[in-house]
C-alpha positions, 0 to 999 in steps of 0.5 A, spaced: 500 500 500 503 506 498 502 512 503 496 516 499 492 509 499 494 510 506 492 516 507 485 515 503 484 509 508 487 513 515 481 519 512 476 514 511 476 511 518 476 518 520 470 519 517 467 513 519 469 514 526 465 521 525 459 519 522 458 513 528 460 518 533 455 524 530 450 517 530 450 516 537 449 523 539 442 523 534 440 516 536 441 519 543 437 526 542 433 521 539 431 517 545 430 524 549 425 528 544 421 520 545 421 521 553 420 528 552 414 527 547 411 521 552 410 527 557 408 532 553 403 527 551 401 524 558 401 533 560 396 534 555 392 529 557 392 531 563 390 538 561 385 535 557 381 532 564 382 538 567 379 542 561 373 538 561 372 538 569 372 546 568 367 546 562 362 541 567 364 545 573 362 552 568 355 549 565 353 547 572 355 554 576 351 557 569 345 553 571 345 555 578 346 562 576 340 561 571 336 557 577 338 563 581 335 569 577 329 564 576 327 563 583 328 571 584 324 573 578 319 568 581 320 572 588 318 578 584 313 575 580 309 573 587 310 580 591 307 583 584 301 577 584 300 580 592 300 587 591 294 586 585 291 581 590 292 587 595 289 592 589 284 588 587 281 587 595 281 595 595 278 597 590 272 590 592 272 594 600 271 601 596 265 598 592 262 595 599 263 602 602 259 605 597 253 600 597 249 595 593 248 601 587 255 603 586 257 595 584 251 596 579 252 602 577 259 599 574 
């Protein structure tokens, strides 16, 4: 073998060694970006649950706060129910205190 063949061969093995050294590395990293992936997922997931959770807790307190401003508007609606009960008995007490002719005349 003459010294450039030799030296061709020396390049190569060194190349060689590079390429399966620059190999490792990027099967390495690899590896690492998988395990990293891996958590990101099981993370995900996680927040996925928790999203959904919060969505149910979000319809349910919407619900209440409906249910809520529905019981105040039957509150409001039963005090105006009095009132015109309350109207309405006057105005008969009225019509009682005027006699038998003011009830006809109406």
């Amino acid at each position: 073998m003459t010294t450039e063949e030799e030296k061709t061969l020396k390049t190569l093995e060194t190349r060689i060694r590079q390429l399966i050294l620059k190999f490792q590395q990027t099967k390495e990293e690899v590896e690492e970006l998988q395990e990293e992936v891996v958590v990101k997922d099981r993370e995900l997931l996680e927040l996925k649950r928790q999203n959904q959770l919060l969505e149910a807790n979000y319809a349910n307190l919407k619900m209440a706060k409906m249910l809520e401003i529905g019981d105040t508007d039957l509150s409001s609606a039963k005090q105006r129910l009095n009132r015109l009960v309350r109207d309405v008995d006057k105005c008969i007490a009225l019509l009682k205190a005027m006699g038998p002719d003011a009830t006809t005349t109406l």
